[in-house]
ZALUM-926365 format. One line per field, with one value per residue (C-alpha): residue in three letters; z negated, x negated, y negated. Coordinates in steps of 0.2 Angstrom, whole numbers, plus 2048, in hexadecimal, padded with zeros to 3 digits. Last residue first. Layout:
<sites>
residu [ALA|...]
Z [Z|...]
X [X|...]
Y [Y|...]
</sites>
This chain:
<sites>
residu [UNK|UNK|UNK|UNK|UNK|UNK|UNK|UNK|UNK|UNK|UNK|UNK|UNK|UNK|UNK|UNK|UNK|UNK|UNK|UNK|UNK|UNK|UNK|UNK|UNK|UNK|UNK|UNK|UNK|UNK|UNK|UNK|UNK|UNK|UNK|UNK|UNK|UNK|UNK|UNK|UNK|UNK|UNK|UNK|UNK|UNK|UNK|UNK|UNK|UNK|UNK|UNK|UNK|UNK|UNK|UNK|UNK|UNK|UNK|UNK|UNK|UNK|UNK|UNK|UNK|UNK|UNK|UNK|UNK|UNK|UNK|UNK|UNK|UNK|UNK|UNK|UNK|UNK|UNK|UNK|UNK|UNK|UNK|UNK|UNK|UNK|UNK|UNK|UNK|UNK|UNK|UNK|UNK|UNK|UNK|UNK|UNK|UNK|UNK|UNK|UNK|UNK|UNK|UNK|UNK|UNK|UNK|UNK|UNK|UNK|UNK|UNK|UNK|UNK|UNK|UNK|UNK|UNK|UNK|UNK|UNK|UNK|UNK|UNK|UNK|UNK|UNK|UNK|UNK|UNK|UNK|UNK|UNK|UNK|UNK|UNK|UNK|UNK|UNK|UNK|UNK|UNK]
Z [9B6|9C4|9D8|9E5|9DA|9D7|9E9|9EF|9E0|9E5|9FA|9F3|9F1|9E4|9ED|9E2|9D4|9CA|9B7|9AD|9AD|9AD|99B|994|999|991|980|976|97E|98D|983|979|988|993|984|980|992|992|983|98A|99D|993|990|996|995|997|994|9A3|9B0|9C0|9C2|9CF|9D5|9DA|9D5|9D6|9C8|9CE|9C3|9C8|9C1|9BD|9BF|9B9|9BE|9C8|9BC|9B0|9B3|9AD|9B2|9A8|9AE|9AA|9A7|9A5|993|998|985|97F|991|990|992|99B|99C|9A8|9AA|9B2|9A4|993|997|999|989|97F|986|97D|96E|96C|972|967|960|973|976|968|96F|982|97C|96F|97F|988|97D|97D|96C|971|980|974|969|97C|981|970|970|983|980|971|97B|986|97A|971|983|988|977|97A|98C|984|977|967|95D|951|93D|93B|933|928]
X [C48|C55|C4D|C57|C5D|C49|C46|C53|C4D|C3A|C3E|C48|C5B|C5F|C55|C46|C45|C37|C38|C33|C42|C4C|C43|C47|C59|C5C|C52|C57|C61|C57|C46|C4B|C50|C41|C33|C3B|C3A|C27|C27|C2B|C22|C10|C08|BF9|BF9|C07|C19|C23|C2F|C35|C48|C51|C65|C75|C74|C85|C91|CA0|C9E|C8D|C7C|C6C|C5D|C50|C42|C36|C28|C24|C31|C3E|C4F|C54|C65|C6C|C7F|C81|C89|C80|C79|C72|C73|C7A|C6E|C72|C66|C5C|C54|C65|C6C|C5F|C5E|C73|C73|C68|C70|C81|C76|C6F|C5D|C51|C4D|C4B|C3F|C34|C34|C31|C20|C1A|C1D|C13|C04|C02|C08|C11|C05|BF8|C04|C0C|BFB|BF7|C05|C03|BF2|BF9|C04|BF8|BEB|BF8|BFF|BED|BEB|BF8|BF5|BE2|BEC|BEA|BE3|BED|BE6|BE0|BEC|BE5]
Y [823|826|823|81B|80B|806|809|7FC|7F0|7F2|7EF|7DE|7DE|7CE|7C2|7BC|7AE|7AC|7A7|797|78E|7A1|7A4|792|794|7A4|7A1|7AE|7BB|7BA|7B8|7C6|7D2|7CD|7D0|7E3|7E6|7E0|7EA|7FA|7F6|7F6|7E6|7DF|7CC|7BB|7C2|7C6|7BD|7C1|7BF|7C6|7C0|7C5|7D4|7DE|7E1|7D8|7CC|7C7|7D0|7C8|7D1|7D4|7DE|7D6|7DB|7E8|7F5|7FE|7F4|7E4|7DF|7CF|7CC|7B9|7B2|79F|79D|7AB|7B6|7C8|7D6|7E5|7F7|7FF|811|817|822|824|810|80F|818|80D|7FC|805|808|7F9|7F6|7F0|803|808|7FA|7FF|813|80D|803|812|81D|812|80D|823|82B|839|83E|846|84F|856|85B|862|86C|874|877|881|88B|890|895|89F|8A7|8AC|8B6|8BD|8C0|8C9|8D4|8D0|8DE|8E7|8EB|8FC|90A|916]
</sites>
């Protein structure tokens, strides 16, 4: 007669790994900011998508003046508007008003910009292009 195989004790120990592993990750899938970043991403067009997965930022073009903005990840004093030569040339701080998570303060900057450009900037603060948060933000990916 054959009796049934107990579990070895590191088996054990690997199943109980492996399923604190799971529910960390199904815990974590649903967190304000991952919803945030996965609402952005379905606004984005797929060139603006690939330049996010890339560099963490993504280019918007102005509804009515046609200027390059670039909105990096972040939740404030990162826009900014990019010359033709492809260097900032200036920052824009603007945010919509409460708590939001960076995604849809993204999300908020890109509609507004493509929207109602002129409006956005009016209420907007500007900063030199090249500030301490910029420099760091180029030196480390997303």
């Amino acid at each position: 007669m054959l009796l049934p195989r107990r579990p070895q004790i590191w088996e054990k120990a690997r199943r109980v790994r492996a399923l604190r592993q799971l529910y960390r990750f199904a815990r974590h899938k649903e967190t304000p900011q991952i919803r945030g970043l996965r609402l952005l991403r379905t606004w984005l067009s797929p060139e603006q998508r690939a330049q996010f997965d890339a560099f963490g930022y993504f280019d918007v073009i102005g509804g009515v003046s046609g200027k390059k903005y670039r909105i990096h990840f972040g939740i404030s004093a990162n826009v900014h508007e990019i010359g033709e030569d492809g260097v900032a040339k200036m920052g824009w701080c603007f945010a919509p008003n409460g708590y939001l998570v960076p995604g849809d303060i993204m999300l908020a900057q890109k509609i507004a910009l493509e929207t109602s450009e002129y409006a956005t900037l009016a209420v907007a603060n500007r900063f030199p292009a090249m500030t301490p948060i910029l420099r760091r933000q180029l030196q480390r990916p997303f």
